[in-house]
SEBA-882890 format. One line per field, with one value per atom (N, C-alpha, C, O): residue in one letter; atom name; x, z, y. Coordinates in pm, 1 decimal, padded with zeros to 6 digits. Layout:
N
resn: c(A:...);
name: c(CA:...);
u: c(X:...);
w: c(Z:...);
v: c(Y:...);
END
This chain:
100
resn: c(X:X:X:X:X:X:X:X:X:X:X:X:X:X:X:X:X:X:X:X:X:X:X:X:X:X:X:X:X:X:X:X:X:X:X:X:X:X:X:X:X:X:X:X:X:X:X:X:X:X:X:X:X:X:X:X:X:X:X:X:X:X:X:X:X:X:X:X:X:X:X:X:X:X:X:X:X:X:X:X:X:X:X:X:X:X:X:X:X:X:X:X:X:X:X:X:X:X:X:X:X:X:X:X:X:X:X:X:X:X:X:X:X:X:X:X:X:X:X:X:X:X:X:X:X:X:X:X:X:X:X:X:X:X:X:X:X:X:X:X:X:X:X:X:X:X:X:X:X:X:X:X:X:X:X:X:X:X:X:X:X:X:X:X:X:X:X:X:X:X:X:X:X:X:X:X:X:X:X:X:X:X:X:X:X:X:X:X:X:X:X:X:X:X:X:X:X:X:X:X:X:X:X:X:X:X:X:X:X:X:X:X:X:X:X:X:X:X:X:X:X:X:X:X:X:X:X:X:X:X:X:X:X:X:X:X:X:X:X:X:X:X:X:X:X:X:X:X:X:X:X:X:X:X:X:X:X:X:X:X:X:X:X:X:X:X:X:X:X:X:X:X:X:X:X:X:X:X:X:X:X:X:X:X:X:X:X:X:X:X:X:X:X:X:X:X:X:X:X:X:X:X:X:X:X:X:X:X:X:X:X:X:X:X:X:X:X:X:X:X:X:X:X:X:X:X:X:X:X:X:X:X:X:X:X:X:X:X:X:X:X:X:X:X:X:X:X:X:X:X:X:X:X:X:X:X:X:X:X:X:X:X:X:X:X:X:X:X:X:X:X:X:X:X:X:X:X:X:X:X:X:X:X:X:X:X:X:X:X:X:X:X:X:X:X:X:X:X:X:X);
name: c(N:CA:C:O:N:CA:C:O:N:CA:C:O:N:CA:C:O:N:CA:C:O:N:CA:C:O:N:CA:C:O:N:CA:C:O:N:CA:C:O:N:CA:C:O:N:CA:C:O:N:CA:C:O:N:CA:C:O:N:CA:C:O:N:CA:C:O:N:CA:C:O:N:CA:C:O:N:CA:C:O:N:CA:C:O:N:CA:C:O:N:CA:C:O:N:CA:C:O:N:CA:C:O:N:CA:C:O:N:CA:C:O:N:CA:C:O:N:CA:C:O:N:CA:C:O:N:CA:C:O:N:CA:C:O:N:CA:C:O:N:CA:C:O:N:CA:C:O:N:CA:C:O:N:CA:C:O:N:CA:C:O:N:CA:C:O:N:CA:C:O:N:CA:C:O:N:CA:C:O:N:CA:C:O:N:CA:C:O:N:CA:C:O:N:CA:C:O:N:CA:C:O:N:CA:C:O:N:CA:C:O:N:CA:C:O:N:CA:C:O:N:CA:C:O:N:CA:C:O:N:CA:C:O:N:CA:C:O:N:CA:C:O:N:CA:C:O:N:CA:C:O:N:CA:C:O:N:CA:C:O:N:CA:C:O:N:CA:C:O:N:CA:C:O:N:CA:C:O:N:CA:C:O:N:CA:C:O:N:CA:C:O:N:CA:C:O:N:CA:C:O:N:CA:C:O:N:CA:C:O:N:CA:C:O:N:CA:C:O:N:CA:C:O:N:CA:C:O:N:CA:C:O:N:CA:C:O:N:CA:C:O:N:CA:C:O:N:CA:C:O:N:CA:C:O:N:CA:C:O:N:CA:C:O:N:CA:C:O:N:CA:C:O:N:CA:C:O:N:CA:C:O:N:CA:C:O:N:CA:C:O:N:CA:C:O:N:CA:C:O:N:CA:C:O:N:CA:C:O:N:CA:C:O:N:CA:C:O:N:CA:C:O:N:CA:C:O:N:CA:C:O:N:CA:C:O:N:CA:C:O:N:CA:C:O:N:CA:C:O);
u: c(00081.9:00000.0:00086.1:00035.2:00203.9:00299.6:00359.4:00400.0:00361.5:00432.7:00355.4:00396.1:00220.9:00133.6:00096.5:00088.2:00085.8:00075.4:00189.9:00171.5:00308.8:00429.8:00431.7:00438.9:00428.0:00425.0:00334.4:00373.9:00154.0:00086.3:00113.8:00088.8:00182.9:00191.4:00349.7:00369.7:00427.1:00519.6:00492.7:00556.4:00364.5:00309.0:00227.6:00128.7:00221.3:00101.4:00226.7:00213.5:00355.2:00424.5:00471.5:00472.6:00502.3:00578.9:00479.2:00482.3:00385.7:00214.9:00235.0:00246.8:00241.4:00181.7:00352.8:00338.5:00476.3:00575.2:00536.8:00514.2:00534.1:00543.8:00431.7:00439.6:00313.8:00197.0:00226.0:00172.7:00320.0:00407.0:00486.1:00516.0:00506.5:00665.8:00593.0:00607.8:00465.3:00469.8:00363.4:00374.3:00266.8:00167.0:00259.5:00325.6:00239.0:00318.0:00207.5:00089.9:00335.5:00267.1:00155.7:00117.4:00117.5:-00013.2:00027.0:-00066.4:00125.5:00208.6:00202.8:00185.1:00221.0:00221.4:00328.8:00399.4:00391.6:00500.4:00495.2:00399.2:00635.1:00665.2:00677.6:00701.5:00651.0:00682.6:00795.5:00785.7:00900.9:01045.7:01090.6:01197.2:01073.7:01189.9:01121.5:01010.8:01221.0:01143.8:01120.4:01010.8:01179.6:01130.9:00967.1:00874.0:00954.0:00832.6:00738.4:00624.7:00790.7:00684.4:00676.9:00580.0:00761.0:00773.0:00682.8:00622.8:00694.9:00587.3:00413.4:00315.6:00449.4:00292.7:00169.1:00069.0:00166.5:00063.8:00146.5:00268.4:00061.2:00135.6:00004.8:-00088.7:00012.2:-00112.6:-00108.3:-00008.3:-00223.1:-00258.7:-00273.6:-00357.5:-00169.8:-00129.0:-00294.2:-00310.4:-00396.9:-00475.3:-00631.3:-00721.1:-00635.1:-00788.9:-00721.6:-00653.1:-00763.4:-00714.5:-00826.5:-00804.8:-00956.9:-00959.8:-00942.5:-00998.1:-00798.7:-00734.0:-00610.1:-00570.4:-00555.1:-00416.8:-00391.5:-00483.6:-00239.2:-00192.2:-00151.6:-00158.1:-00120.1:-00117.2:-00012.0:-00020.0:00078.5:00201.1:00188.6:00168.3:00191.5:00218.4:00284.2:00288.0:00350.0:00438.1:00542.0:00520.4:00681.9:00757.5:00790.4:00817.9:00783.3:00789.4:00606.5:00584.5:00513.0:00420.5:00320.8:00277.9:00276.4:00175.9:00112.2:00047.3:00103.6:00060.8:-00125.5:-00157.9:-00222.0:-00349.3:-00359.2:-00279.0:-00513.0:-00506.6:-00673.0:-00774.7:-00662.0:-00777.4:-00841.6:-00809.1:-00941.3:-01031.3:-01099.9:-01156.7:-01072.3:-01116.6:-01283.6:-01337.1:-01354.3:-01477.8:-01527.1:-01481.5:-01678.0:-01760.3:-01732.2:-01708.7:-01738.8:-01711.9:-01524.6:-01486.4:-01468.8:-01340.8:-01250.0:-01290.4:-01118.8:-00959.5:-00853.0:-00849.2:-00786.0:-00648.1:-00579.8:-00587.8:-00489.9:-00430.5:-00262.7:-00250.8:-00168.6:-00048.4:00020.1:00054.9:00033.3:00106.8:00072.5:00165.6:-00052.6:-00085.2:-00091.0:-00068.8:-00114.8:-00122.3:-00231.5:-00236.0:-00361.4:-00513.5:-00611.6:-00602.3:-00688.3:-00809.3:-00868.7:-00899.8:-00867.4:-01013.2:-01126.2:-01145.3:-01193.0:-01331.3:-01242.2:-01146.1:-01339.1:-01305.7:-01268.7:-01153.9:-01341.2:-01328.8:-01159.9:-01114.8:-01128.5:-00984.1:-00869.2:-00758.7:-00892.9:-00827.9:-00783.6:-00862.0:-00686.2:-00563.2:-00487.1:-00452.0:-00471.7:-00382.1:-00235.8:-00189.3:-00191.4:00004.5:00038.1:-00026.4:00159.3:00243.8:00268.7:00278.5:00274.3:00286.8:00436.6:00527.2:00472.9:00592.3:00606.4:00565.6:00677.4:00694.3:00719.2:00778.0:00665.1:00738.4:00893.8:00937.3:00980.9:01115.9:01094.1:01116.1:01035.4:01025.6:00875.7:00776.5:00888.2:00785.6:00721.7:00790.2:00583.3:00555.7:00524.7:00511.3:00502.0:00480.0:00292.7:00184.2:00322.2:00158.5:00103.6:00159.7:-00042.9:-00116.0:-00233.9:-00317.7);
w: c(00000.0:00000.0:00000.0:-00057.3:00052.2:00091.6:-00064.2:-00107.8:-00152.9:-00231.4:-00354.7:-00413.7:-00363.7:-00411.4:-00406.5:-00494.9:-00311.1:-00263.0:-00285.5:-00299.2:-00290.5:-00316.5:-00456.9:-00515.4:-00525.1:-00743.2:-00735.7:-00745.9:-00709.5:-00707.4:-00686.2:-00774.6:-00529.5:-00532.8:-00637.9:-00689.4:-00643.2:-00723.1:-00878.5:-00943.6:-00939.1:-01061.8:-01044.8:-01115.3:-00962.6:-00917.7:-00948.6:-01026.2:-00870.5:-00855.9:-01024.4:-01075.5:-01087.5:-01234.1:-01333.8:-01418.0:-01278.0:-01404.0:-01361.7:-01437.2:-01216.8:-01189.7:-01264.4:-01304.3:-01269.6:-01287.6:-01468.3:-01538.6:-01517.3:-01662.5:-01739.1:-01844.8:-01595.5:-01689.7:-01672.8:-01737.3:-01572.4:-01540.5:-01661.3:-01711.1:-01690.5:-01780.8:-01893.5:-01954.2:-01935.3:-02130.4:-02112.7:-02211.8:-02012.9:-02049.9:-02045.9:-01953.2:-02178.3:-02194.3:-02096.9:-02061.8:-02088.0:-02024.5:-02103.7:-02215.4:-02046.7:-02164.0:-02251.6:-02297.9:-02274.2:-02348.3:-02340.3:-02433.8:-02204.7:-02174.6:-02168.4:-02091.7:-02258.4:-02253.1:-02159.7:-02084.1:-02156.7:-02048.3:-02070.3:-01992.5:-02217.1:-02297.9:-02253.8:-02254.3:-02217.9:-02161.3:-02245.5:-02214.0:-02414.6:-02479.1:-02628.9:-02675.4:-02680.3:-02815.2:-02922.5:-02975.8:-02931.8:-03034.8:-02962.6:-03035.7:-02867.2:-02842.7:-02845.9:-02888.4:-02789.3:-02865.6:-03048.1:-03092.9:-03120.7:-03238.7:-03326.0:-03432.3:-03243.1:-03284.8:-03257.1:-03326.6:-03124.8:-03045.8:-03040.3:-03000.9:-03077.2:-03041.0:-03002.6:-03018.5:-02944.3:-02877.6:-02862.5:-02789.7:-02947.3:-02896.5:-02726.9:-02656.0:-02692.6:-02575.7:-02604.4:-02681.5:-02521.9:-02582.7:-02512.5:-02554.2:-02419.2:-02341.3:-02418.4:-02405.7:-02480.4:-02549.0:-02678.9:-02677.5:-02798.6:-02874.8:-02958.1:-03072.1:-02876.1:-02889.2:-02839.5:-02834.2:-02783.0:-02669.4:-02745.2:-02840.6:-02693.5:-02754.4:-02662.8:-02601.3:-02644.8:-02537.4:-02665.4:-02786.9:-02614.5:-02674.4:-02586.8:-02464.9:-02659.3:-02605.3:-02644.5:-02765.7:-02605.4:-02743.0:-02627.4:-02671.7:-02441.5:-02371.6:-02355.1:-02357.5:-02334.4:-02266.3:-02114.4:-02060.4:-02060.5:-01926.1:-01866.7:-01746.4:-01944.7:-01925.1:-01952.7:-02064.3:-01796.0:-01883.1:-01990.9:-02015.0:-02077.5:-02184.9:-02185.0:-02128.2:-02224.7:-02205.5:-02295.8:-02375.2:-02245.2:-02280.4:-02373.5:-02318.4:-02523.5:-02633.4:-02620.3:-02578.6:-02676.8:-02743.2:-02885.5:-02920.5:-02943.4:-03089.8:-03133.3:-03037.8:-03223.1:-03226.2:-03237.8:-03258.2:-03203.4:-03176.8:-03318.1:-03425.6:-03299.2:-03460.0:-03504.3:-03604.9:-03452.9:-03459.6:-03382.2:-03266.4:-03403.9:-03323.3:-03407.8:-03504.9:-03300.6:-03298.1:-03354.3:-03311.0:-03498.4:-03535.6:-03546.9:-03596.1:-03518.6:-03460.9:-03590.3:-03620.9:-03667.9:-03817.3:-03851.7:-03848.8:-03888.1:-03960.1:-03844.9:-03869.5:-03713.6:-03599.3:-03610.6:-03566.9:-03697.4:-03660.2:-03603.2:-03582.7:-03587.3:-03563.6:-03721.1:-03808.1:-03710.2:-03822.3:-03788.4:-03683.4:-03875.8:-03857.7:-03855.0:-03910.1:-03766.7:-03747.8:-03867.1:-03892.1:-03930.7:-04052.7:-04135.8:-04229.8:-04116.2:-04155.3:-04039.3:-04080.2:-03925.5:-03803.4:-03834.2:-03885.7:-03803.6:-03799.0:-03631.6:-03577.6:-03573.3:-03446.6:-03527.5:-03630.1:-03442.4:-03482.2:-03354.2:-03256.5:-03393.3:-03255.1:-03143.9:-03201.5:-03008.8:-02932.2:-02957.2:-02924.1:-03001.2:-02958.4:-02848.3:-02865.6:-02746.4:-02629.4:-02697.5:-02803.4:-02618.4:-02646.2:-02610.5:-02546.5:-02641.0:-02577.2:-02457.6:-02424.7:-02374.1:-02231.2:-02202.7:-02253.7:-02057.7:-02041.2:-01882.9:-01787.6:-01859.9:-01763.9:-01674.3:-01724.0:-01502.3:-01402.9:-01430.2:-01445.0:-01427.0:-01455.5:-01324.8:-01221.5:-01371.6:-01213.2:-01226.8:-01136.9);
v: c(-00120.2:00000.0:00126.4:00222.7:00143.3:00256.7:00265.7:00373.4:00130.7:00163.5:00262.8:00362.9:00182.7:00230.4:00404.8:00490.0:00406.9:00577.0:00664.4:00785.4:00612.5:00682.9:00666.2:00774.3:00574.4:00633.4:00744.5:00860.6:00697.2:00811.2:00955.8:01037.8:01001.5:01113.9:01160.4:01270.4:01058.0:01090.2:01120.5:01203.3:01022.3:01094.4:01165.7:01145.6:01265.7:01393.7:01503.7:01598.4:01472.4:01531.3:01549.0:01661.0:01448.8:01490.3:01560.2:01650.0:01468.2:01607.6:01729.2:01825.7:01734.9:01893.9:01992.4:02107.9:01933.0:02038.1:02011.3:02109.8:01894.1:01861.8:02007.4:02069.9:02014.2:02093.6:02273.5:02363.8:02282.5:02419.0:02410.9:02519.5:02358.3:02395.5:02434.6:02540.7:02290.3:02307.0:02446.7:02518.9:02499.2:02616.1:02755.6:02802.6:02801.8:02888.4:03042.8:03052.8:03137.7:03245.9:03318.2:03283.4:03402.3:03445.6:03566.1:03631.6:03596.1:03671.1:03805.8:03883.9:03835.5:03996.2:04020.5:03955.0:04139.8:04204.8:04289.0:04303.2:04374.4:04482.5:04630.7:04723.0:04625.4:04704.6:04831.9:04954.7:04741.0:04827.8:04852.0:04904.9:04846.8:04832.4:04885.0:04857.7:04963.0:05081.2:04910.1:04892.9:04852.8:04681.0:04658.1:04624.3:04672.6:04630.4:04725.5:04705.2:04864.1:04963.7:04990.9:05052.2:04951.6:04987.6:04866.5:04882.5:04740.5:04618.2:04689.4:04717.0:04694.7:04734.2:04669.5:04729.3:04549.2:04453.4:04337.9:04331.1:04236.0:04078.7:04004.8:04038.1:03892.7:03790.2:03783.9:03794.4:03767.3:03722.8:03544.5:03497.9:03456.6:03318.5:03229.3:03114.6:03281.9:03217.7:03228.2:03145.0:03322.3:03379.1:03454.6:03556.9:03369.3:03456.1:03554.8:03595.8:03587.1:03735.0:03848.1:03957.8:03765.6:03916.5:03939.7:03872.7:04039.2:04083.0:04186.2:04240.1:04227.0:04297.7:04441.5:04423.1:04548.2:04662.4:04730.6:04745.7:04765.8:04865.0:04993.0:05000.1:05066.9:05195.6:05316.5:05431.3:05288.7:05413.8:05295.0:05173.8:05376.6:05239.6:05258.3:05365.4:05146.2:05170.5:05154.7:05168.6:05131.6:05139.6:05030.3:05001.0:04951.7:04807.9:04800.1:04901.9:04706.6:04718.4:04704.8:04600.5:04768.9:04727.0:04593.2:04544.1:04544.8:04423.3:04449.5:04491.5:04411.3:04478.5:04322.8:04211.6:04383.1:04250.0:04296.8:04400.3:04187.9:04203.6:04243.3:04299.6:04231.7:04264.2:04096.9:03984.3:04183.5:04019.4:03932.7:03987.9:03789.5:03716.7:03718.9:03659.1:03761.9:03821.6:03765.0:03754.5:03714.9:03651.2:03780.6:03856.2:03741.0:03815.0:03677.1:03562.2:03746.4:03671.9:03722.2:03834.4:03672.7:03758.9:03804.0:03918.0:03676.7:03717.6:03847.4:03928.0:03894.6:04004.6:04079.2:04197.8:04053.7:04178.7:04262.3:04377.3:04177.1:04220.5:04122.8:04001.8:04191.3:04046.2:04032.3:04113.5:03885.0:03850.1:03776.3:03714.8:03785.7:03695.5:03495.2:03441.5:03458.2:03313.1:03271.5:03234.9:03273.3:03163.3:03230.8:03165.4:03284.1:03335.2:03283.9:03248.3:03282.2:03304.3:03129.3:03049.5:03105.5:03002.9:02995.9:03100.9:02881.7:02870.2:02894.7:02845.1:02984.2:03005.8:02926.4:02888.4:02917.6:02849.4:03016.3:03124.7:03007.9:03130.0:03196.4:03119.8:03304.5:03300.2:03461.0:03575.9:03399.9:03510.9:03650.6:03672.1:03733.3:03869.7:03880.0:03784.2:03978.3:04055.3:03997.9:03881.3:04115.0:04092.8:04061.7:04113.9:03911.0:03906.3:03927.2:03890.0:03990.4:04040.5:03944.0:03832.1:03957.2:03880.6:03803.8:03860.0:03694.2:03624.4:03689.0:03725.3:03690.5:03732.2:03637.6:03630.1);
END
């Protein structure tokens, strides 16, 4: 029984870091840096009819939402209507901000 209970919490233990590692952050920049104000949008990696918005540096970035029917698609750095909208792979901003 001891042994039993010890894999268990030991595969509780390797899911719970395995599922930390692969969820990427939700892609808020810090917008510290003129590359990231000069980009000025960033998918939001959790809802993609969100997107983060830079445009002071030194200054959190707000967080937009697209129009109803509508995703943020990062390639082009607009939203489109679904039926256009494609999953990209996430890729981080420059700098990335503290998750909350």
């Amino acid at each position: 029984m001891d042994k039993i209970l010890y894999n268990a919490i030991l595969l509780l233990i390797v899911l719970a870091i395995a599922t930390a590692l692969l969820k990427p952050g939700d892609g808020k920049p810090t917008c510290t840096t003129k590359a990231e104000i000069d980009i000025g949008l960033f998918r939001n990696n959790w809802d993609p009819t969100l997107y983060w918005k830079c445009e002071v540096i030194d200054e959190l970035p707000t967080l937009e939402r697209c129009p109803d029917q509508m995703a943020y698609l990062d390639s082009i750095k607009d939203c489109v209507s679904w039926e256009y909208w494609q999953w990209e792979e996430p890729i981080e901003p420059l700098t990335i901000a503290e998750q909350s």
